[in-house]
C-alpha positions in Angstrom: -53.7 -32.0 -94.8 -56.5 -29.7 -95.1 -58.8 -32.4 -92.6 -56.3 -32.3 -90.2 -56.1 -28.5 -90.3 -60.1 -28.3 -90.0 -59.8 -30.7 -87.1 -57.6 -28.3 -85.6 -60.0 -25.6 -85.7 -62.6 -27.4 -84.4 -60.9 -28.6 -81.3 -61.7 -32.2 -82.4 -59.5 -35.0 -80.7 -58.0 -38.4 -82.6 -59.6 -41.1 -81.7 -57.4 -44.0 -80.0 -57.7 -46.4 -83.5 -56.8 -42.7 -85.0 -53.8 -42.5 -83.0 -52.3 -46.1 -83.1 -52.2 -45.6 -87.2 -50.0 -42.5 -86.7 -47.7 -44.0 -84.2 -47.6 -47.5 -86.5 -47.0 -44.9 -89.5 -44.4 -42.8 -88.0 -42.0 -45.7 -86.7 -42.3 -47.3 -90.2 -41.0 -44.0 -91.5 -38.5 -43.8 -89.1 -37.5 -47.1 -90.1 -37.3 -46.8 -93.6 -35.2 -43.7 -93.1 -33.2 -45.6 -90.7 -32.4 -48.4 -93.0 -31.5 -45.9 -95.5 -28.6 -44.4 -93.3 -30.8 -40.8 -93.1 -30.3 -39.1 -90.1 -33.2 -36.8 -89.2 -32.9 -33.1 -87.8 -35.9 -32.6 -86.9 -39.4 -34.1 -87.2 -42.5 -32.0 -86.1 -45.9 -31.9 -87.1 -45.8 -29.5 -88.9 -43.7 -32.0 -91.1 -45.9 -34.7 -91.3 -48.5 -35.3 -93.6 -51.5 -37.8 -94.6 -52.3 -38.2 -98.3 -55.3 -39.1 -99.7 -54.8 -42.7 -99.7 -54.0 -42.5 -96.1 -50.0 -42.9 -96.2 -48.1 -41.4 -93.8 -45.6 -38.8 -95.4 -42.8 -37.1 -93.6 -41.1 -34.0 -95.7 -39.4 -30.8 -95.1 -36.6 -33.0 -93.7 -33.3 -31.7 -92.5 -31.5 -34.9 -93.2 -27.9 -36.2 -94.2 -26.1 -39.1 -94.5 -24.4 -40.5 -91.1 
């Protein structure tokens, strides 16, 4: 979190290669979650987070079963 935040600050832009992983890693998620009957409120970035093996993690969720 704390790269992404400094890149923030320093106006840097994702690169294209940057960008396809955290598309790819978002529709997995939304996958899983879809499999799993979870309904999602809301998903912002503010929600989703990279951790230090470079897995895309979605949390803060205002889910429910459908």
């Amino acid at each position: 979190k704390r790269k992404l935040d400094n890149r923030r600050k320093e106006n840097n832009y994702f690169t294209e290669t940057e960008l396809w992983y955290l598309l790819y890693g978002l529709l997995c998620a939304a996958n899983i979650l879809r499999k799993a009957d979870i309904k999602v409120g809301d998903i912002q970035p503010k929600n989703i987070f990279i951790n230090p093996e470079g897995q895309i993690k979605v949390s803060n969720l205002c889910s429910w079963p459908s």
